[in-house]
C-alpha positions as CSV (number, residue, x, y, z in Angstrom):
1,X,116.9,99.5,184.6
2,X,118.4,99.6,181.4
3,X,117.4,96.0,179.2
4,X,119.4,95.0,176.2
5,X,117.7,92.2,173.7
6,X,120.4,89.6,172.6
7,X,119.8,86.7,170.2
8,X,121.6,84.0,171.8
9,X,120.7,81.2,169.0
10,X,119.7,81.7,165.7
11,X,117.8,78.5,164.7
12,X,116.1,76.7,161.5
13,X,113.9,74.0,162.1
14,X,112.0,72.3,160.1
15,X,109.6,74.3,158.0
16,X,111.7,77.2,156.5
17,X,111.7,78.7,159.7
18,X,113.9,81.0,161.1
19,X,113.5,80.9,165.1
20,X,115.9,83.4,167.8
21,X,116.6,82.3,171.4
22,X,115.7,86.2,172.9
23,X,117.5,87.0,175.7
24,X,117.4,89.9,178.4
25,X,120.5,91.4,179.8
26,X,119.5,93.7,182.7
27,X,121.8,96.7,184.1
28,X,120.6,96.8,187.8
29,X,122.0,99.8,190.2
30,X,122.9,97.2,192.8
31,X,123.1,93.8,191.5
32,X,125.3,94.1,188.3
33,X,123.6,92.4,185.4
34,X,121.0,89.9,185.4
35,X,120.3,87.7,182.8
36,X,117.1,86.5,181.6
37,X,117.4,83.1,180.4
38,X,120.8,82.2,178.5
39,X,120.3,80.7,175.2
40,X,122.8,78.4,173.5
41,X,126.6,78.6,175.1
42,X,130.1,77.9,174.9
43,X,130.2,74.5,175.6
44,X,127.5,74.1,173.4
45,X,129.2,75.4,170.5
46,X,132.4,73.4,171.2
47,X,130.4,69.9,172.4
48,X,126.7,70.2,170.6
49,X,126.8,66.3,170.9
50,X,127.2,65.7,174.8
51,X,125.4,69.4,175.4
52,X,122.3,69.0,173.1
53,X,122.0,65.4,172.0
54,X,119.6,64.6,169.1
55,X,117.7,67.8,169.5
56,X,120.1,69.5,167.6
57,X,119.2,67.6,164.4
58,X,115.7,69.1,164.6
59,X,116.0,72.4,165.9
60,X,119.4,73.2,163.9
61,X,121.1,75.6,165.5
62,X,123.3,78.0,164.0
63,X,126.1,77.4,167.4
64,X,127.8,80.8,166.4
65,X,130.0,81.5,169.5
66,X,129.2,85.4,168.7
67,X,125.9,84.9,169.4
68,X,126.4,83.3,173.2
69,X,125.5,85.8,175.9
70,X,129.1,85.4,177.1
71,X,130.6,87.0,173.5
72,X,127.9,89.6,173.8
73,X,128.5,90.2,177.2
74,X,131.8,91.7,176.6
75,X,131.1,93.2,173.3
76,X,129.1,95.4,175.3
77,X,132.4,96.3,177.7
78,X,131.2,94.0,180.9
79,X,133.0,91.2,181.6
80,X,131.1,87.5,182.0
81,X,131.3,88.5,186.0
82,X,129.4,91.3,186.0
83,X,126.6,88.8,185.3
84,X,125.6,87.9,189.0
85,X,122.0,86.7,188.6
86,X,120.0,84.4,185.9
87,X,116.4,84.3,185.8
88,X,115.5,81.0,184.4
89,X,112.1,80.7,182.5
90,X,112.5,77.2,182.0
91,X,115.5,74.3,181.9
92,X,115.3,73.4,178.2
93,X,118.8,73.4,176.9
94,X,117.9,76.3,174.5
95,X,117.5,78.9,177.5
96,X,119.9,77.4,179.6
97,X,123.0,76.5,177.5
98,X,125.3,79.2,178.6
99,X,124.9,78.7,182.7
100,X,128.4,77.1,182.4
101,X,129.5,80.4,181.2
102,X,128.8,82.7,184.1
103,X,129.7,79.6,186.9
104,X,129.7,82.6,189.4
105,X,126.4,83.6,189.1
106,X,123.3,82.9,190.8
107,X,120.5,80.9,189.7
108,X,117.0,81.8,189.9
109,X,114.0,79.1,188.8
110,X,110.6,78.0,190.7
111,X,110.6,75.0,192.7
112,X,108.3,73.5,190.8
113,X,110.9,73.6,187.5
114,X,113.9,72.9,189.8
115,X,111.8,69.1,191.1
116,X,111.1,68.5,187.5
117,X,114.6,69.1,186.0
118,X,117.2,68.3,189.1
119,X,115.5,66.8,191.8
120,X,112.8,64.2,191.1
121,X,111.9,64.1,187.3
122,X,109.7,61.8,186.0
123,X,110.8,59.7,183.2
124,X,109.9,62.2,180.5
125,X,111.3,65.1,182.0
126,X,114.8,63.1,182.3
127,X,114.7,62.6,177.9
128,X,113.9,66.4,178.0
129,X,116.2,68.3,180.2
130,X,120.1,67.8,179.8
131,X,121.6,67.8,183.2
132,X,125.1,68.1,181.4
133,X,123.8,71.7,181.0
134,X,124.2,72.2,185.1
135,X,127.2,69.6,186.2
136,X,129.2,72.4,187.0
137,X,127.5,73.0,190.4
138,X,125.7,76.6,190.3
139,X,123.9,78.3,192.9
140,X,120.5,77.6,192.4
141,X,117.2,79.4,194.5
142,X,114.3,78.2,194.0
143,X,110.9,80.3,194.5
144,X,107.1,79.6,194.6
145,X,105.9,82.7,193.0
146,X,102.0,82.6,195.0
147,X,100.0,85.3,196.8
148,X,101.1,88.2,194.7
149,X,99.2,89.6,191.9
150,X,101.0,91.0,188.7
151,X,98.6,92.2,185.5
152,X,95.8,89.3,186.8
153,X,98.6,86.9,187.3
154,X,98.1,85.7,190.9
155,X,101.1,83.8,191.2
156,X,104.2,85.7,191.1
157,X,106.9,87.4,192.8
158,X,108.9,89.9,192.9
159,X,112.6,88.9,193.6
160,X,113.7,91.7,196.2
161,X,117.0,89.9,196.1
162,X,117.7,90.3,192.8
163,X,116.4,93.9,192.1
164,X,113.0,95.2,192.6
165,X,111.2,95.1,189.1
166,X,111.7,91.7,188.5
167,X,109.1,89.7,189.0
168,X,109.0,86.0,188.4
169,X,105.3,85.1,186.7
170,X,104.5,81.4,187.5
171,X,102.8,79.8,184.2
172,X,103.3,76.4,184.2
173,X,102.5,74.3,180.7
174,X,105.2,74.1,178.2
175,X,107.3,72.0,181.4
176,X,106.2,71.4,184.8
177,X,107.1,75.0,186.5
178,X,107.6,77.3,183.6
179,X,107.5,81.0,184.4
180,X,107.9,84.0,182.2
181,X,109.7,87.2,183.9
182,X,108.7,90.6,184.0
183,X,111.1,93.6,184.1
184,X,110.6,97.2,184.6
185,X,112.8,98.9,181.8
186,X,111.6,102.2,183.2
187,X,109.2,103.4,180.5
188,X,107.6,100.2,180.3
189,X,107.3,97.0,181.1
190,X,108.6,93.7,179.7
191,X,106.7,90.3,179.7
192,X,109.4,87.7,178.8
193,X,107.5,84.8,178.2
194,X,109.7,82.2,177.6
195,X,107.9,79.5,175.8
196,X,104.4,79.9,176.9
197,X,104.0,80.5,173.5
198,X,105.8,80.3,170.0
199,X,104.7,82.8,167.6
200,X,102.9,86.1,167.6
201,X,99.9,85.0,166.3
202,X,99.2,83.5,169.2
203,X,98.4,86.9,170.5
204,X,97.2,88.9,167.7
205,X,94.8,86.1,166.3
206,X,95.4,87.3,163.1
207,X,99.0,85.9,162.0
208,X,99.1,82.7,161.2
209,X,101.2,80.5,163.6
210,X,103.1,78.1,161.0
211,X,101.7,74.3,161.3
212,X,104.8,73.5,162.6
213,X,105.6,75.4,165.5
214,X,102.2,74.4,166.5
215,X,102.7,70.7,166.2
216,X,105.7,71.1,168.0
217,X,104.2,73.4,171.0
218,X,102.6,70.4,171.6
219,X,104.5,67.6,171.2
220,X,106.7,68.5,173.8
221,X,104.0,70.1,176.2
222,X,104.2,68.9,179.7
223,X,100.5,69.9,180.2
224,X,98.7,70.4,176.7
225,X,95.6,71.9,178.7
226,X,96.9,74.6,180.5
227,X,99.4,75.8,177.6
228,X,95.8,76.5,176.0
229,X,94.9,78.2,179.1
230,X,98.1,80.2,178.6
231,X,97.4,81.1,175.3
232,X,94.2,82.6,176.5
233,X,95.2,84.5,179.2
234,X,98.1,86.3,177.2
235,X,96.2,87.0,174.2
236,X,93.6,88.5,176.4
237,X,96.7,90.3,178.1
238,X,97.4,91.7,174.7
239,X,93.9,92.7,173.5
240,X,94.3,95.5,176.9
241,X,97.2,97.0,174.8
242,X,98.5,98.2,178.0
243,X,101.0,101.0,176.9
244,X,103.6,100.2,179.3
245,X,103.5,96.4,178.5
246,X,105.6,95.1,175.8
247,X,104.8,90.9,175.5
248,X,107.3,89.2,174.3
249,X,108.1,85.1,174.0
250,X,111.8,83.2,173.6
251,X,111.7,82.4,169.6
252,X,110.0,84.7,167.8
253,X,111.9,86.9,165.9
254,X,109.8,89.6,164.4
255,X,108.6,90.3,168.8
256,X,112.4,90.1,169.1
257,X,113.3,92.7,166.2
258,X,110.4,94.5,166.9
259,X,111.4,95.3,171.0
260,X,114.9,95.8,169.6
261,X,114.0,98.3,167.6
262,X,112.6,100.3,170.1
263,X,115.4,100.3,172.4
């Protein structure tokens, strides 16, 4: 499968930082493209109010309609139906903006993230998640990734209907059913891991992470304790320096620049 890396929403913080929303377009042989995650979208850029609400004040996002998956989309020649899947690694409104854009498409999350954001959140998860960003009715299927083993992950799956070598990886933490998403790009493989961490220093142990991405991982945890788990497990992850592994998080954009690169 051929993967393309798209910024989908350039951000600035507070901090002097400079944050990306990375997002994976997939060319599959049978399934037309799937998308991994969605970043900021359309309606976003024309309604940040009603779409984002007073997040947008803190995260600041740049809401360039060139950067939405939908104008990149067809930059690329496809057009916004092509798109037929979207593997969600999470319902914040940063990876999930531009659902409205590809209404035809089908939507992939764990059960355990669908409860939390659509069917029963608690009171915290309704301030969080924006359910503005899925009023237009898409198809959603939800999976319990469990009994499958991917790199010493034992919960995941591999989502046969979508395409084989995509496999949702549960890793709950950041919200209450979090997942990142692996995809075989042929040559190697590509751990997408949403926000189960911020910054590549989380990895490497040697970068600093900036004080404030870290205040902000956990402020808006859902489970402070296994998001330090998390950070364990993928840091030990990237200490194998696997060769056909490339790791990978939402926001980081030297990991971002760095994959693009590469091609």
């Amino acid at each position: 499968m051929k993967v393309h890396h798209l910024n989908c929403g350039t951000m600035h913080p507070p901090g002097g930082l400079r944050l990306v929303c990375h997002v994976l377009l997939v060319e599959t042989d049978a399934a037309g493209l799937v998308l991994v995650d969605t970043g900021f979208g359309l309606q976003d850029v024309a309604a940040p109010g009603r779409r984002l609400g007073g997040m947008r004040h803190f995260i600041k996002p740049a809401l360039d309609p060139a950067e939405t998956a939908a104008r990149q989309v067809e930059r690329l020649g496809f057009g916004r139906d092509d798109v037929r899947h979207i593997v969600l690694t999470h319902f914040d409104a940063d990876h999930i903006g531009g659902l409205a854009d590809f209404p035809h498409a089908t939507v992939h999350v764990t059960a355990a993230e669908a409860r939390g954001a659509v069917h029963a959140p608690s009171w915290r998860e309704r301030l969080r998640f924006r359910s503005v960003q899925w009023d237009h009715g898409p198809t959603i299927v939800e999976h319990s990734p469990d009994g499958e083993a991917w790199r010493g992950f034992a919960a995941a799956r591999q989502l046969d209907a979508v395409a084989p070598g995509i496999v949702l990886v549960s890793l709950p933490g950041h919200t209450r059913g979090h997942a990142c998403v692996a995809v075989d790009a042929g040559s190697r493989w590509i751990l997408h891991a949403g926000d189960a961490f911020y910054h590549r220093g989380t990895l490497d142990g040697q970068t600093r992470v900036p004080s404030a991405l870290s205040v902000a991982e956990r402020a808006v945890a859902y489970d402070r304790g296994q998001v330090r788990a998390n950070h364990e497990r993928l840091a030990e992850l990237y200490r194998r320096a696997e060769p056909d592994l490339a790791i990978v998080c939402a926001h980081d954009p030297v990991l971002y620049e760095g994959v693009k690169a590469e091609g």
